[in-house]
N, C-alpha and C positions, 0 to 999 in steps of 0.2 A: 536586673529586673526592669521590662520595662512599667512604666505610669498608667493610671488608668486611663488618660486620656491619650496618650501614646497609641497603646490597645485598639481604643475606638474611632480613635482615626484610621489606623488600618483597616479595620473592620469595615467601615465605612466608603473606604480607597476604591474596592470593588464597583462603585458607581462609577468615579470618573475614569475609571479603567475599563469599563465599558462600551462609553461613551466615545472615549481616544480610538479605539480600536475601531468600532462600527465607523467613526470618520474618518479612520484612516482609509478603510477598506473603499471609500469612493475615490481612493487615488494608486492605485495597479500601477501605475507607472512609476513613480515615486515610490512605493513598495519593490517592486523590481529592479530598480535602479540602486535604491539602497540598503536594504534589507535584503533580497534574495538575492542578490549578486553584489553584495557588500557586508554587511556586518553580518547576515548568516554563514556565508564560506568561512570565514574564519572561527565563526562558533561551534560549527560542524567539524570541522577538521580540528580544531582541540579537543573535542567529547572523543571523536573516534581515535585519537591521539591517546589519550587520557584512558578509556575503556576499551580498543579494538584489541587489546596485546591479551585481553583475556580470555581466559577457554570458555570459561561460562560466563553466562548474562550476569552483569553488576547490576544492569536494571531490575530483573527481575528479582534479586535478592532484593534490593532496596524496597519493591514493592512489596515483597513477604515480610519485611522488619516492618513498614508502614503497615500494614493490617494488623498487624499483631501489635503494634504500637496503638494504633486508632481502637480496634477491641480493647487493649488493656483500660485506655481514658476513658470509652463509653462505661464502661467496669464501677472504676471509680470515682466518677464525676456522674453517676445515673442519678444519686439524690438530688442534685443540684438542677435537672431539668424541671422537676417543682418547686423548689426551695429559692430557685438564683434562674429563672429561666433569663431573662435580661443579657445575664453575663454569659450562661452558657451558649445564648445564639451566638453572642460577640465571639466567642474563643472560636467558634465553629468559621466563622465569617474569617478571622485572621489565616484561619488556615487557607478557606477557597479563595480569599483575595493572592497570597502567595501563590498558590497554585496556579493561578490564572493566569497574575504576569508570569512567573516560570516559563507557562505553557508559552505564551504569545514571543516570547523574547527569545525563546530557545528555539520553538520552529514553528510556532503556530501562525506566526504570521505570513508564511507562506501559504497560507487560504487565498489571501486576499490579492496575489500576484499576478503577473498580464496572464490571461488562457495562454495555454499553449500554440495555440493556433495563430494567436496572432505574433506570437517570439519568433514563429519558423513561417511566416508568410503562408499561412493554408489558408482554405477556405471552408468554410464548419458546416455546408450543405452539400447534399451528393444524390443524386438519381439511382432509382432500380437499377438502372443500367451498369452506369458506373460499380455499383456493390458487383453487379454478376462480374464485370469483367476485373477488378480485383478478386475476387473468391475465384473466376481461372487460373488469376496469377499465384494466389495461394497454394492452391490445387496443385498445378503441377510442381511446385516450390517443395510443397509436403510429401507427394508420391515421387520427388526423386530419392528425396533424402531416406523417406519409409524404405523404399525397396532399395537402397543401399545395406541398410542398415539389418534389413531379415534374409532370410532367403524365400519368403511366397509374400505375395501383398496379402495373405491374411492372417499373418503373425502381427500382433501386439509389439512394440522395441520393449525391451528391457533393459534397463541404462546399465551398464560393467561395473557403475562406480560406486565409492560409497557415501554417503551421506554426506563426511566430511570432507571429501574429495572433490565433490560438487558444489558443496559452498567456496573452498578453495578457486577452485576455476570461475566464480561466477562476477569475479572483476572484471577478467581477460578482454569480453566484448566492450565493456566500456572502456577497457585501453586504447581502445579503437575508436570505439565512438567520441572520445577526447580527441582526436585531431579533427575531428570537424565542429564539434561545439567543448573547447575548453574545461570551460564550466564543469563537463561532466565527468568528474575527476574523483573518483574511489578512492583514493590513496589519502587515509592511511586506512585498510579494510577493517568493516567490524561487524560483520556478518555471522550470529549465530544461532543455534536452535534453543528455542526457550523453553525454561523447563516447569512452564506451562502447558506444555504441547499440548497434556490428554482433554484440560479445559477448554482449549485454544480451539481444538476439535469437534468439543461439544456441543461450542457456539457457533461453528461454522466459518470458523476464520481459519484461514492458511498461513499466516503471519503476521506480524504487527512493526512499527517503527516505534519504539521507546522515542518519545520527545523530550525527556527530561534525559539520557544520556546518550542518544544519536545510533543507538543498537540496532540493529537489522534484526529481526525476529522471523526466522523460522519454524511452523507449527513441524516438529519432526517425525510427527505419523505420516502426514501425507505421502502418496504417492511418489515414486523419485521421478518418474517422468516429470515431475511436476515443481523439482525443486529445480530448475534452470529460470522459468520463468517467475516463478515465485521469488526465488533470491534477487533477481533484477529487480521486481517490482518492489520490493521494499528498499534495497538500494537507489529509488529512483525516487522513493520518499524519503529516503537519507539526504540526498543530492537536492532536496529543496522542494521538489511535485508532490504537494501534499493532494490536490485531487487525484483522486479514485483512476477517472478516464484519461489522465494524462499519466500518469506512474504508471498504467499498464501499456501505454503506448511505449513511451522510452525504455521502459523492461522489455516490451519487446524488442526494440532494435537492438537494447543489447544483447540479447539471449542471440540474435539471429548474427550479428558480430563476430558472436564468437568463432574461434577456428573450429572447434569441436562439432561436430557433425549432429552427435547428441543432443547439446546444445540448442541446434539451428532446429534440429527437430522440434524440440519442446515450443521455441517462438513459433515456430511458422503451426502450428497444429492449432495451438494458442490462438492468433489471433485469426486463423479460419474458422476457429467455432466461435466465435466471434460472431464472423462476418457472416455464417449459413444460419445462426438462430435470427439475424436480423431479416435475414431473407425470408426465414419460415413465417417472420410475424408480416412479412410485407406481400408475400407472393409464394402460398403452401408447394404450387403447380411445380413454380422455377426450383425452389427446394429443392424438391425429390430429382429435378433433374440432373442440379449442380452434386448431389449427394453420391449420384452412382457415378459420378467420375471421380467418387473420392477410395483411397485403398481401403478395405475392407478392415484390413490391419490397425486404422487409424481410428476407426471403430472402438477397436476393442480397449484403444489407450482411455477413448471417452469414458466406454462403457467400466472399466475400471477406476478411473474415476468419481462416476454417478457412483459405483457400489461404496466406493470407498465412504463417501458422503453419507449415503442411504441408510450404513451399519451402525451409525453415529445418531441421528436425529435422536431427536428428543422435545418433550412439551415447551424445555424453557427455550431452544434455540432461538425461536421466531420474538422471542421478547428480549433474547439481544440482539437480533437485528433490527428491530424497532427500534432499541438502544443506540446503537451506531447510524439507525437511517437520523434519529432525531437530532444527534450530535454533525454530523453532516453537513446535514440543513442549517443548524446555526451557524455553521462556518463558511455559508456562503454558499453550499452546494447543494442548489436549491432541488435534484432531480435525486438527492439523496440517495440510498443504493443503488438508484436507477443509473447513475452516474458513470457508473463501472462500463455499460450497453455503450457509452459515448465517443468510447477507443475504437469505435465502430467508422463513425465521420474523418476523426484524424489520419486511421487507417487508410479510408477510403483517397482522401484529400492528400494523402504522402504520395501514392501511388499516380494520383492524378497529374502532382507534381514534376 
């Protein structure tokens, strides 16, 4: 057991633990240097050592035991919020100080790592121009693979595989992608659908990364066009990108990596809707022009998308994403959901390359 003073000093910890972190985060390169490419590789690669061999999420179990653990206390410690309020915040505090380090020491402190942009030499600004003449290269990248893959450019693809098939295959382009940056090394895989999914859906989230056991989380309603790029991108926050616009950059390239045809479809479809809603907000005119060179087919993958979305909404969605935009922002990403729209420049800046 421990002492009461033991107790309040944890309780307490949460200040300079705060403190450490916010200072840490003015030093990216030192973070990069040793945390996201030193003492994380190895902490990721034991979790998914540890949890990948299993069929179902251990995180998500463990979260279900912790709710139902957390209700049972509220239960029986509810007299004590007027009787002992003092102690009852302390016990409350011991928990979110653990938690916190947990969080930071396990992956969180990859917030605070170099951007991405400046790891691979890009540059984070980009002209109209430059967007349109990336969205041709998309374009035609997407209309060859679409009209492989149907027989009319106004067929929708439907992927052959099954769910489990697809997470299966969704290391294969990082196979790839490990000979040109090491680093980015899937093995041991622990990519699974979480069996959250129908909540997972009703907040508007397509997947999540478990930071406390290194779990790739896939939302398992979604569309399957949709799990090539989705599995990348949470594997890309497995692999240490904890922002938003840079996880979906590096899921793209591995989604597009891959040999699977499928695959390269889901990337490149991906980050051209991307790239034509930036356009729409920058220049309606050029839109519509770059839009009708796009396969009509490719449409209908959005357009089943948006419904997929559509049939789900609900009043509380929008106050978990306030939730996640707020959580975000404290972690250093200051354009919060907007962040996601940013795979937009790296995009643009790869190509330029």
């Amino acid at each position: 057991m421990m002492s009461e003073r033991t107790k309040t000093l944890i309780a307490w910890s949460i200040i300079p633990q705060i403190l450490l972190v916010k200072t840490l985060s003015f030093f990216p390169e030192t973070i990069e240097r040793l945390y996201s490419n030193g003492l994380y590789i190895l902490i990721s690669k034991l979790m998914r050592f540890a949890f990948g061999w299993l069929p179902i999420s251990f995180g998500d179990i463990v979260y279900t035991l912790a709710g139902l653990y957390v209700i049972r206390w509220l239960i029986i410690n509810r007299k004590r919020i007027r009787k002992d309020t003092k102690k009852w915040v302390r016990d409350v505090f011991i928990v979110v100080s653990f938690i916190y380090l947990s969080f930071h020491l396990l992956w969180g402190m990859n917030y605070y790592r170099l951007p991405l942009h400046e790891q691979l030499n890009l540059g984070s600004t980009y002209t109209t121009e430059e967007l349109l003449e990336v969205i041709g290269i998309l374009t035609e990248k997407s209309n060859a693979i679409h009209s492989g893959l149907v027989t009319n450019d106004s067929l929708k693809v439907n992927m052959p595989y099954t769910k489990s098939e697809l997470l299966d295959m969704s290391t294969e382009g990082y196979e790839s992608l490990k000979a040109i940056y090491p680093h980015l090394n899937p093995s041991p895989k622990s990519v699974k659908r979480s069996i959250y999914s129908l909540p997972l859906t009703y907040m508007g989230f397509s997947g999540y990364l478990n930071p406390f056991t290194n779990e790739a989380q896939i939302d398992g309603l979604i569309p399957l066009h949709k799990y090539p790029t989705t599995a990348c991108h949470e594997q890309a926050h497995q692999l240490g990108y904890a922002a938003e616009n840079e996880a979906n950059f590096v899921g793209y390239l591995a989604a597009i990596q891959n040999s699977d045809p499928y695959f390269q479809y889901s990337g490149y479809i991906f980050a051209l809707k991307y790239c034509i809603v930036e356009l729409l907000r920058r220049d309606p005119d050029q839109f519509e022009i770059a839009k009708a060179n796009i396969n009509p087919g490719i449409f209908k993958n959005y357009d089943e998308e948006r419904e997929f979305w559509m049939s789900y909404q609900n009043p509380l969605e929008p106050i978990f994403k306030v939730t996640f935009n707020t959580f975000l922002k404290a972690n250093s990403q200051e354009k919060g959901i907007e962040s996601y729209s940013y795979v937009v420049a790296l995009l643009v800046n790869h190509y330029k390359g």
